[in-house]
OpenMM code with the backbone's topology and positions (N, CA, C; nanometers):
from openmm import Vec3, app, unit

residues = "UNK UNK UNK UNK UNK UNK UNK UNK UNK UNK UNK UNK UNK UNK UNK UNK UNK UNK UNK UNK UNK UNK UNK UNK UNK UNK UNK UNK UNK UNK UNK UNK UNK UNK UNK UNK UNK UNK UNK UNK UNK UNK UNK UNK UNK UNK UNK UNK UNK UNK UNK UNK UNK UNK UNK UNK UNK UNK UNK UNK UNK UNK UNK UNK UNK UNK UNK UNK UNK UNK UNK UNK UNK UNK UNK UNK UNK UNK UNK UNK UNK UNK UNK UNK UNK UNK UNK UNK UNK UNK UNK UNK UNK UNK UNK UNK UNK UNK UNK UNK UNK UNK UNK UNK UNK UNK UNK UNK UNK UNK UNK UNK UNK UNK UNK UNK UNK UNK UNK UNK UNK UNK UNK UNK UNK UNK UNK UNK UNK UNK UNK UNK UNK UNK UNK UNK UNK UNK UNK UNK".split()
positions = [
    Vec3(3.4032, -0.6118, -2.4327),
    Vec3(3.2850, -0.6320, -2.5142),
    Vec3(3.1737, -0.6966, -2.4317),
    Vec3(3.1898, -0.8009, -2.3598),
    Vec3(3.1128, -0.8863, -2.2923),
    Vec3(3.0278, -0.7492, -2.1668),
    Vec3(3.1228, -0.6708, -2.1200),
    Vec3(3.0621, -0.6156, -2.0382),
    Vec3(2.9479, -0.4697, -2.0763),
    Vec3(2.9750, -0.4333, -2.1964),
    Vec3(2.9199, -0.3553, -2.3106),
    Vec3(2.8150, -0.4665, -2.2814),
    Vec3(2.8113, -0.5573, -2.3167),
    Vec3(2.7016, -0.6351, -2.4029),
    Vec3(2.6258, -0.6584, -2.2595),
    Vec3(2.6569, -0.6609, -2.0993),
    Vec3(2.5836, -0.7166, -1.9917),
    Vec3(2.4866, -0.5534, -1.9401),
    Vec3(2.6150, -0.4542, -2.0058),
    Vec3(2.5622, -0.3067, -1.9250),
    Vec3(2.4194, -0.2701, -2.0294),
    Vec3(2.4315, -0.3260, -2.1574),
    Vec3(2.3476, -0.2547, -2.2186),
    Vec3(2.2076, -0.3997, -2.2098),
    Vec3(2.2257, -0.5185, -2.1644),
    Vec3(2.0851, -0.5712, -2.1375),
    Vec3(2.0504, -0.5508, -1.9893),
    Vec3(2.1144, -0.5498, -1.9071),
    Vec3(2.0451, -0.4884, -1.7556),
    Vec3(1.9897, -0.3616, -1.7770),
    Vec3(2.0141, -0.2522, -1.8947),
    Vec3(1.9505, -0.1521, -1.9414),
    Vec3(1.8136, -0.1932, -1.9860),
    Vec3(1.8331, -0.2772, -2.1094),
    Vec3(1.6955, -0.3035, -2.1536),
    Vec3(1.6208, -0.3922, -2.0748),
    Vec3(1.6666, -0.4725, -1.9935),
    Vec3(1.5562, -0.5153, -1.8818),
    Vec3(1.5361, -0.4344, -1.7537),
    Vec3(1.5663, -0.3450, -1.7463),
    Vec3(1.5508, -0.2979, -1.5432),
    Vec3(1.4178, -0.2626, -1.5875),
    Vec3(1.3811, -0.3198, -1.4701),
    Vec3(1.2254, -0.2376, -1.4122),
    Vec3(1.2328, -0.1515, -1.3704),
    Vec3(1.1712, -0.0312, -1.3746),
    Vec3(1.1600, 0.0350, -1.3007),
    Vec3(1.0809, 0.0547, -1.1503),
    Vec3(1.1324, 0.1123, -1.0969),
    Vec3(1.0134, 0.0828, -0.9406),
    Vec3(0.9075, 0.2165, -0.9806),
    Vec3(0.7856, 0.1401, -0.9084),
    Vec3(0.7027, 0.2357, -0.9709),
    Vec3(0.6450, 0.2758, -0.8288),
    Vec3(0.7235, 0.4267, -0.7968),
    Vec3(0.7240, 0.5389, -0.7128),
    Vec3(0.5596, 0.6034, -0.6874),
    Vec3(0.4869, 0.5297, -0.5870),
    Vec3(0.3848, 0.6239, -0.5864),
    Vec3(0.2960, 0.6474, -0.6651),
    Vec3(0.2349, 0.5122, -0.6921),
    Vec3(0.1246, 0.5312, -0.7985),
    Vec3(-0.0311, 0.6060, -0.7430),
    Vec3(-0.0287, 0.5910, -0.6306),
    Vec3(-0.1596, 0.6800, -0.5966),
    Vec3(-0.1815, 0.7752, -0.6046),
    Vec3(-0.2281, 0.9097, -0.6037),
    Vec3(-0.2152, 1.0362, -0.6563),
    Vec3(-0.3684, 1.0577, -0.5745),
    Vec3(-0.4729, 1.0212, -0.5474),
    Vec3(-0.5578, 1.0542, -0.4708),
    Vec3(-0.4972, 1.2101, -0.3761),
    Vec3(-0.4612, 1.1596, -0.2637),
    Vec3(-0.4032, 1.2934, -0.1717),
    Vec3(-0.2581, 1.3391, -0.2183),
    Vec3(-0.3237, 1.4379, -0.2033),
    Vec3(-0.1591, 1.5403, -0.2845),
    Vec3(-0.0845, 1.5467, -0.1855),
    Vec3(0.0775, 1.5786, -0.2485),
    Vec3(0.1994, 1.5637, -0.1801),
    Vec3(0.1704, 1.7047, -0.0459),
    Vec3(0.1039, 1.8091, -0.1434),
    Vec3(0.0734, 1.9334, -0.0467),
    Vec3(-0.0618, 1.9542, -0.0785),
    Vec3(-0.1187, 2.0618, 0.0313),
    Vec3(-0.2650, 2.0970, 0.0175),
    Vec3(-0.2853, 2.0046, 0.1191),
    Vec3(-0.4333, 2.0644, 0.0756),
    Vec3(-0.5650, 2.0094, 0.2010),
    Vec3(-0.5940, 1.8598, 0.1612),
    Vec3(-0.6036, 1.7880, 0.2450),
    Vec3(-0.6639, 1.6161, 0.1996),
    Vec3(-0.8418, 1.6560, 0.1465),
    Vec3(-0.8412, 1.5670, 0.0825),
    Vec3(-0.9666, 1.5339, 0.0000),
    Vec3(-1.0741, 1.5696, 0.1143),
    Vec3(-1.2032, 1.5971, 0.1342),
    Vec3(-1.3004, 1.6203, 0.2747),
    Vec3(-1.3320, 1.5038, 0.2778),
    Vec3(-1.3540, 1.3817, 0.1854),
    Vec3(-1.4114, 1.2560, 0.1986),
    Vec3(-1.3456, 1.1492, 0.2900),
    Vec3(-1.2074, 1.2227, 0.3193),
    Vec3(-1.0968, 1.1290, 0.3730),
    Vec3(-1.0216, 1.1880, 0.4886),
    Vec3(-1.1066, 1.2757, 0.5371),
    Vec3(-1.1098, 1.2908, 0.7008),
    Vec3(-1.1298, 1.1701, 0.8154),
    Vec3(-1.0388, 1.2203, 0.9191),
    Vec3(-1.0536, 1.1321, 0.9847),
    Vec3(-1.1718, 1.1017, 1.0585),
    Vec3(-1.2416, 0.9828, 1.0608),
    Vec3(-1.3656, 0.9029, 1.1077),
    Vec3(-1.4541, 0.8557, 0.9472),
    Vec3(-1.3707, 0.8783, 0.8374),
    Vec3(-1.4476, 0.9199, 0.7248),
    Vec3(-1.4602, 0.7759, 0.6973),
    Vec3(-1.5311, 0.7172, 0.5907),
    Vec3(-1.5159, 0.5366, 0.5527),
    Vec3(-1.5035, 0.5873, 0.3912),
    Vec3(-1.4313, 0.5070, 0.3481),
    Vec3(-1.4282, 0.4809, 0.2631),
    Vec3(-1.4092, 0.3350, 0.1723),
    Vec3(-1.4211, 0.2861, 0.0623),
    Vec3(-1.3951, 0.1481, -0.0051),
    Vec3(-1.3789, 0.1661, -0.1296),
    Vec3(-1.3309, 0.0012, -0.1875),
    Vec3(-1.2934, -0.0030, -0.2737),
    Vec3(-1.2077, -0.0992, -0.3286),
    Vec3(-1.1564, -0.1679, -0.4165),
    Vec3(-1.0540, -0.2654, -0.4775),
    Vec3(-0.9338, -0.1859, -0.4312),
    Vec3(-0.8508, -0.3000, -0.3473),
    Vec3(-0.6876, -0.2632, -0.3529),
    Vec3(-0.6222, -0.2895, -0.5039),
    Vec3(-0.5588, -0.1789, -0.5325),
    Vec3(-0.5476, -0.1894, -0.6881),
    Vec3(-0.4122, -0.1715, -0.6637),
    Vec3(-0.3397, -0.1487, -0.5789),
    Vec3(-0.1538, -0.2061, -0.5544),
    Vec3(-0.1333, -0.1803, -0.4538),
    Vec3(-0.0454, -0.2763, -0.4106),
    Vec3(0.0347, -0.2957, -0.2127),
    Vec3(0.1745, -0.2458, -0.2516),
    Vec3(0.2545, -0.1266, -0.1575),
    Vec3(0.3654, -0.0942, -0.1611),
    Vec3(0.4732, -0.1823, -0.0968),
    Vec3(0.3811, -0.2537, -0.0190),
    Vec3(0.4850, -0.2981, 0.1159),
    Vec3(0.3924, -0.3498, 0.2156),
    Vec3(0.4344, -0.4493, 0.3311),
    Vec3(0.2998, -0.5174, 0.4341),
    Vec3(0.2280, -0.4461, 0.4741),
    Vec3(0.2787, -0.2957, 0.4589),
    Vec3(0.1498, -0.2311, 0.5601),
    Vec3(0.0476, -0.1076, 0.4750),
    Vec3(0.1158, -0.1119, 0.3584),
    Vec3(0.0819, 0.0374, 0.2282),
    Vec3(0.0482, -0.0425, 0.1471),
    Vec3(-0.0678, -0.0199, 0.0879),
    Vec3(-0.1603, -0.0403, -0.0131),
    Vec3(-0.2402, 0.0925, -0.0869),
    Vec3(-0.2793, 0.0408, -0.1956),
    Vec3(-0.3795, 0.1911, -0.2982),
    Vec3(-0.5207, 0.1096, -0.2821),
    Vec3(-0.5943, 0.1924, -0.2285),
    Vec3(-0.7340, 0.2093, -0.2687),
    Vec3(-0.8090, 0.2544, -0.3446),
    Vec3(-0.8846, 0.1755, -0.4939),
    Vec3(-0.9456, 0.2648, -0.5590),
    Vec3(-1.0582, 0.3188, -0.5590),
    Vec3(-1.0820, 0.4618, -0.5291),
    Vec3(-1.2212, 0.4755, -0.4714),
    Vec3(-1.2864, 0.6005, -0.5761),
    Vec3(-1.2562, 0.5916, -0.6653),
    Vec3(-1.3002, 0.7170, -0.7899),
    Vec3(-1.2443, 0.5843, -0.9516),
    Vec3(-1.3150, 0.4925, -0.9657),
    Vec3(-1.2890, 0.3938, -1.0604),
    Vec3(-1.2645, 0.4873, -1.2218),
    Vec3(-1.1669, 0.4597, -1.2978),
    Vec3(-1.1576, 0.4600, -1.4084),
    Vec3(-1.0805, 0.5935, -1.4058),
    Vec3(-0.9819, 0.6568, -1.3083),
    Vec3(-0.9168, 0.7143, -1.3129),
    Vec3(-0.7478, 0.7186, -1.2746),
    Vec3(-0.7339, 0.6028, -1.2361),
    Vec3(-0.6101, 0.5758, -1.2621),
    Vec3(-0.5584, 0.5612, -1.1302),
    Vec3(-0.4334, 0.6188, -1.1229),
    Vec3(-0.3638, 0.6547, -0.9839),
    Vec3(-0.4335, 0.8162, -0.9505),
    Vec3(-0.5112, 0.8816, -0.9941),
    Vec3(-0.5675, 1.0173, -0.9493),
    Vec3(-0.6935, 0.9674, -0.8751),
    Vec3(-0.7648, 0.8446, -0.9007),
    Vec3(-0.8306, 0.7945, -0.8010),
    Vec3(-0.8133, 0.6751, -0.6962),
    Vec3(-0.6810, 0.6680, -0.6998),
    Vec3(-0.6480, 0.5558, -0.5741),
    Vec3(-0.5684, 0.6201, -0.4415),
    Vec3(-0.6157, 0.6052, -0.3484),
    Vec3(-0.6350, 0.6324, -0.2209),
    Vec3(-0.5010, 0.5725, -0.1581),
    Vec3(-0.3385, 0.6249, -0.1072),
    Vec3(-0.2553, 0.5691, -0.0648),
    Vec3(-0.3164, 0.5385, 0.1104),
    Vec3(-0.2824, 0.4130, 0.1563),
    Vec3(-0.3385, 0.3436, 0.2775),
    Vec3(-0.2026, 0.2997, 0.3417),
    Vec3(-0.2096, 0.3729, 0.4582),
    Vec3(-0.1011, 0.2963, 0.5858),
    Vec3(-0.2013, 0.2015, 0.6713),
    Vec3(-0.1901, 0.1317, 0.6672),
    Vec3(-0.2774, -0.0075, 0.7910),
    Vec3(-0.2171, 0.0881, 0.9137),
    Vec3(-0.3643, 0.1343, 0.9653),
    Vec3(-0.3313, 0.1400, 1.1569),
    Vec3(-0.3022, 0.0184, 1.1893),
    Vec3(-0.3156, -0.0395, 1.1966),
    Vec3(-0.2938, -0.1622, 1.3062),
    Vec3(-0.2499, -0.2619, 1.2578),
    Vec3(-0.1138, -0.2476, 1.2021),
    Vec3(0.0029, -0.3474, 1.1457),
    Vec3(0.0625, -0.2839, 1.1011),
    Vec3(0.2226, -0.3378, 1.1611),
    Vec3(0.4075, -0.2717, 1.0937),
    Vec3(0.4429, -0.3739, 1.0692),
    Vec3(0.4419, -0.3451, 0.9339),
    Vec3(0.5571, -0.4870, 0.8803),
    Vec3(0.6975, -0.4270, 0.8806),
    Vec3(0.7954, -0.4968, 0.8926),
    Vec3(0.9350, -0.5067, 0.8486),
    Vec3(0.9288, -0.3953, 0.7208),
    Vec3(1.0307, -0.2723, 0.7103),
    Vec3(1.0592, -0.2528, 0.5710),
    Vec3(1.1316, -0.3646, 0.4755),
    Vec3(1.0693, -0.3224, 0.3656),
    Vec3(1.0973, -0.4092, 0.2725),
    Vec3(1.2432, -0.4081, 0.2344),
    Vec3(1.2887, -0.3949, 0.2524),
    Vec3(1.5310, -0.3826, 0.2731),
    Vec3(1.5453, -0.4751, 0.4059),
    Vec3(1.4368, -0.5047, 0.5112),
    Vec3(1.4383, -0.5950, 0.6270),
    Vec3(1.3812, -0.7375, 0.6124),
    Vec3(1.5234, -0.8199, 0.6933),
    Vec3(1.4019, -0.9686, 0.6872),
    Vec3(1.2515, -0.9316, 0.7061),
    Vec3(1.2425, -1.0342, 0.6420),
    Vec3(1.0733, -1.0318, 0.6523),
    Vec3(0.9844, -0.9750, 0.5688),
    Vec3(1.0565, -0.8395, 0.5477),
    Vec3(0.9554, -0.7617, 0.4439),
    Vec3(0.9100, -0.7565, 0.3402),
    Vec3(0.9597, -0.8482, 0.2256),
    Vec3(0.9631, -0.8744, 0.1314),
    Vec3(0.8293, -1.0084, 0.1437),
    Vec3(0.8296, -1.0951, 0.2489),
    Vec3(0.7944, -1.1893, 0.2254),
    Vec3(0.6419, -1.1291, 0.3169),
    Vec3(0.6053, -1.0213, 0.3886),
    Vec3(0.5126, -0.9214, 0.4574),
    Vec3(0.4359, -0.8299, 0.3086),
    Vec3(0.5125, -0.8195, 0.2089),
    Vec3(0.4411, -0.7712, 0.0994),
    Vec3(0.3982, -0.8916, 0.0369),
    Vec3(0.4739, -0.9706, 0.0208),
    Vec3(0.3364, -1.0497, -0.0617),
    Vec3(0.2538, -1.1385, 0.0257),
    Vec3(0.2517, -1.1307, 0.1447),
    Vec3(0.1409, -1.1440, 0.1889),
    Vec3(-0.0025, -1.0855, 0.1920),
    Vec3(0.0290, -0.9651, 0.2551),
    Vec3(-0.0474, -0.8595, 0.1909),
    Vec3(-0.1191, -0.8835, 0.0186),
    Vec3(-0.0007, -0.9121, -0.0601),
    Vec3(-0.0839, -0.9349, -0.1778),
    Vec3(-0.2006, -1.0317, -0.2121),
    Vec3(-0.1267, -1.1260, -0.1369),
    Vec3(-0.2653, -1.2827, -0.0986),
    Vec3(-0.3379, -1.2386, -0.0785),
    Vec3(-0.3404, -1.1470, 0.0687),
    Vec3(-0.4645, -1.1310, 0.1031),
    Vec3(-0.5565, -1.0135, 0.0388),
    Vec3(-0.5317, -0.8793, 0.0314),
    Vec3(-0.5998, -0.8300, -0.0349),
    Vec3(-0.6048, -0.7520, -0.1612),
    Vec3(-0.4818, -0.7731, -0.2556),
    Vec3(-0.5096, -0.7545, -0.4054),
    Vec3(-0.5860, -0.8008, -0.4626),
    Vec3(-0.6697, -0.6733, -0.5393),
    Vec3(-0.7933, -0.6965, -0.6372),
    Vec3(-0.9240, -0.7626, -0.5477),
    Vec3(-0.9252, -0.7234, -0.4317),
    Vec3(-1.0460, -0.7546, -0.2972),
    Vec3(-1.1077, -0.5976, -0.2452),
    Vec3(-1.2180, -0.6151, -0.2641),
    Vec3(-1.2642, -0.4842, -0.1923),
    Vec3(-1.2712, -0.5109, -0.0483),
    Vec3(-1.2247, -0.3368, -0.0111),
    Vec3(-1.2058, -0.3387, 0.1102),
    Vec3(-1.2540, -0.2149, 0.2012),
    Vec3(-1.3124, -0.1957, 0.3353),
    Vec3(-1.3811, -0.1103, 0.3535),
    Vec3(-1.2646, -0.0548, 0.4787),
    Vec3(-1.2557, 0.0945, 0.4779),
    Vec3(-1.1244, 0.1691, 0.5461),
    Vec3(-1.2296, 0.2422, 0.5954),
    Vec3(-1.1732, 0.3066, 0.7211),
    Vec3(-1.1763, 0.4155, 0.8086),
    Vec3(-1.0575, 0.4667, 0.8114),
    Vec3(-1.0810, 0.6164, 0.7871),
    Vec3(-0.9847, 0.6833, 0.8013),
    Vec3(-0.9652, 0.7697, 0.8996),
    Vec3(-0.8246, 0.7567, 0.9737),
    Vec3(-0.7305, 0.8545, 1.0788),
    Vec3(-0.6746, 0.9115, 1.0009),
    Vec3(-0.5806, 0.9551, 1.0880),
    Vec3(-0.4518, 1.0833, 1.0453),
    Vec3(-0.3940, 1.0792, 0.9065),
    Vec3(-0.3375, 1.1936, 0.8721),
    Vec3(-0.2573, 1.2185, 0.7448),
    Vec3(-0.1363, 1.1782, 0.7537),
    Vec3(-0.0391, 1.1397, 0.6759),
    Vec3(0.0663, 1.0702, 0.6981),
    Vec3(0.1287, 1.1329, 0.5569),
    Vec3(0.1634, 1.2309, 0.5177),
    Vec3(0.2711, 1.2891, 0.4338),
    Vec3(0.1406, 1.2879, 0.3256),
    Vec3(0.1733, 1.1866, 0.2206),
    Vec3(0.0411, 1.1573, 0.1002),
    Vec3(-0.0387, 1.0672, 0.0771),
    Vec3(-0.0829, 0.9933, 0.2315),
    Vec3(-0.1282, 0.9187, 0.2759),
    Vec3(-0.2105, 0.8859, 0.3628),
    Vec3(-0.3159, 0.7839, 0.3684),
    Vec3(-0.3838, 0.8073, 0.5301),
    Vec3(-0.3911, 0.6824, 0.6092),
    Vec3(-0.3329, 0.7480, 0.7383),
    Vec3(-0.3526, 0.5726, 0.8191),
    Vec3(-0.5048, 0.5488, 0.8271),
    Vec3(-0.5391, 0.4319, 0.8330),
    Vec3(-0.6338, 0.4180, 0.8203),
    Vec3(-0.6741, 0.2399, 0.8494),
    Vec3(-0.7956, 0.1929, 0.9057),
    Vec3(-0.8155, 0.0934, 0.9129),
    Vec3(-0.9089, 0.0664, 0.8151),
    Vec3(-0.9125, -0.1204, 0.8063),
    Vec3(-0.9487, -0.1629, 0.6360),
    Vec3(-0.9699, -0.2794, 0.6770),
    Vec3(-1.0700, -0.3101, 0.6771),
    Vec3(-1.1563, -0.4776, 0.6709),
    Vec3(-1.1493, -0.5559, 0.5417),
    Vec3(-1.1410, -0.6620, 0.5431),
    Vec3(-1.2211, -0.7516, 0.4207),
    Vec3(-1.3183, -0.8345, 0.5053),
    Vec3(-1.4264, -0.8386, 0.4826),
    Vec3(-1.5524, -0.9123, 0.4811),
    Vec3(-1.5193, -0.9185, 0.6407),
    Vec3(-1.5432, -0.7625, 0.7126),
    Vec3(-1.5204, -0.7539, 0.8393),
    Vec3(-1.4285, -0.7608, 0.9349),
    Vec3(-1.3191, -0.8635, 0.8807),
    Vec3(-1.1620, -0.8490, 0.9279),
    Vec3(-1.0870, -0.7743, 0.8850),
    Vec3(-0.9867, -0.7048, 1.0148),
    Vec3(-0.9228, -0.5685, 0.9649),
    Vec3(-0.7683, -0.6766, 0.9322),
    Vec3(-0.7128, -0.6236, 0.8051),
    Vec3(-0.5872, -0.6707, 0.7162),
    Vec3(-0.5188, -0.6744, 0.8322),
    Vec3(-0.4605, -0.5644, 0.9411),
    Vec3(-0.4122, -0.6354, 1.0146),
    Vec3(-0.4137, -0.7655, 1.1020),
    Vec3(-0.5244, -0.8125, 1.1716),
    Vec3(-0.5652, -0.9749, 1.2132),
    Vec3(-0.5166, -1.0355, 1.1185),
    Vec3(-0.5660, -1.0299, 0.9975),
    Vec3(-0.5632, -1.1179, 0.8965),
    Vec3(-0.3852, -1.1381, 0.8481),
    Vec3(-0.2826, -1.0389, 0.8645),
    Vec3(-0.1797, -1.0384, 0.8386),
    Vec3(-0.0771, -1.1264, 0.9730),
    Vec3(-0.1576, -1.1110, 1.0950),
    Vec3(-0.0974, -1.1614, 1.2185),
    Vec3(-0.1420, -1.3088, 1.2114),
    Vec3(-0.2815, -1.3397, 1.1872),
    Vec3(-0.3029, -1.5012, 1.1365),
    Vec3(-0.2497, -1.5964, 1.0298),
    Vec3(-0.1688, -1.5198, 0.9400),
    Vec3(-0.1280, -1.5726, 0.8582),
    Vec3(0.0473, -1.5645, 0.9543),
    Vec3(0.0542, -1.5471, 1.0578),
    Vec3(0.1498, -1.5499, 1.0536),
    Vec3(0.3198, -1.4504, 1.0245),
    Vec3(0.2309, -1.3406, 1.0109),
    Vec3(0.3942, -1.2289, 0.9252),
    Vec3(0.4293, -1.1922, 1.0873),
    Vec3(0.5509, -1.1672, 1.0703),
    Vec3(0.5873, -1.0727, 1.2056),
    Vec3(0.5474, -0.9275, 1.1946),
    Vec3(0.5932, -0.8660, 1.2907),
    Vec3(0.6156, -0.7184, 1.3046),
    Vec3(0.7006, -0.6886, 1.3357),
    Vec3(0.7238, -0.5714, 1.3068),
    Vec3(0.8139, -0.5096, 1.3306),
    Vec3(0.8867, -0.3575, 1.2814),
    Vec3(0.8385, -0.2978, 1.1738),
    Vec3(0.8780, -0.1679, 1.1281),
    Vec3(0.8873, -0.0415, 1.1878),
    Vec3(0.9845, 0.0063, 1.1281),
    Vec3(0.9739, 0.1329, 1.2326),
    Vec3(0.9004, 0.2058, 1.2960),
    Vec3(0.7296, 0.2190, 1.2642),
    Vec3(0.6403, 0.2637, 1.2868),
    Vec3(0.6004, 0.2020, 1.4400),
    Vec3(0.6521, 0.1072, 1.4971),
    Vec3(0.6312, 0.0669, 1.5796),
    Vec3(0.6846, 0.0661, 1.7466),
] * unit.nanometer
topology = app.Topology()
chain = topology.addChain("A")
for resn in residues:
    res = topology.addResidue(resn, chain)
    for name in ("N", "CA", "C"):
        topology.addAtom(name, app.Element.getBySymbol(name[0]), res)
């Protein structure tokens, strides 16, 4: 009974992970023309996946069909299953959730774009190495 009673509230509480809320660049097809590489773009980080993936919203009041998935060129955090990574995402969150932020965009990266991203002129990466996070993710 007890275990009935534990299986069915870890039911009604699990979170779900929420897979990919950006929807900006499609899984297939051509990337957006605005988000070519050398392109700028900005906007409120409106969710961080992990130290180095964040959403950009750059088409307001449309949801995840206007947020922009962002790989930081220039910072690998730890995956988040790795020391560190966990504590590399919410850094990231300090620093730039709900902060506008101005990106240049490089390469395509599956449904994504690497891309570099200032706040008030500092690129998130500096700002992630001054605070201290390591590096280290596979990307590196």
């Amino acid at each position: 009974m007890l275990r009935i009673a534990l299986t069915a509230a870890a039911v009604l509480f699990a979170t779900p992970v929420l897979a990919d809320p950006c929807k900006r660049i499609p899984d297939r097809g051509p990337m957006p023309p605005e988000l070519a590489p050398g392109r700028a773009f900005a906007g409120p980080v409106v969710y961080v996946g992990d130290g180095d993936s964040l959403c950009v919203e750059t088409i307001p009041g449309r949801g995840g069909d206007g947020w922009v998935e962002v790989r930081l060129a220039d910072f690998y955090a730890p995956e988040l299953s790795e020391p560190g990574g966990r504590a590399a995402r919410d850094a990231l969150i300090d620093i730039a959730m709900r902060r506008r932020v101005s990106c240049t965009a490089g390469r395509r990266s599956y449904d994504r774009v690497v891309a570099r991203c200032t706040l008030n002129g500092t690129s998130l990466g500096d700002r992630m190495r001054r605070r201290g996070v390591g590096e280290g993710g596979r990307g590196r």
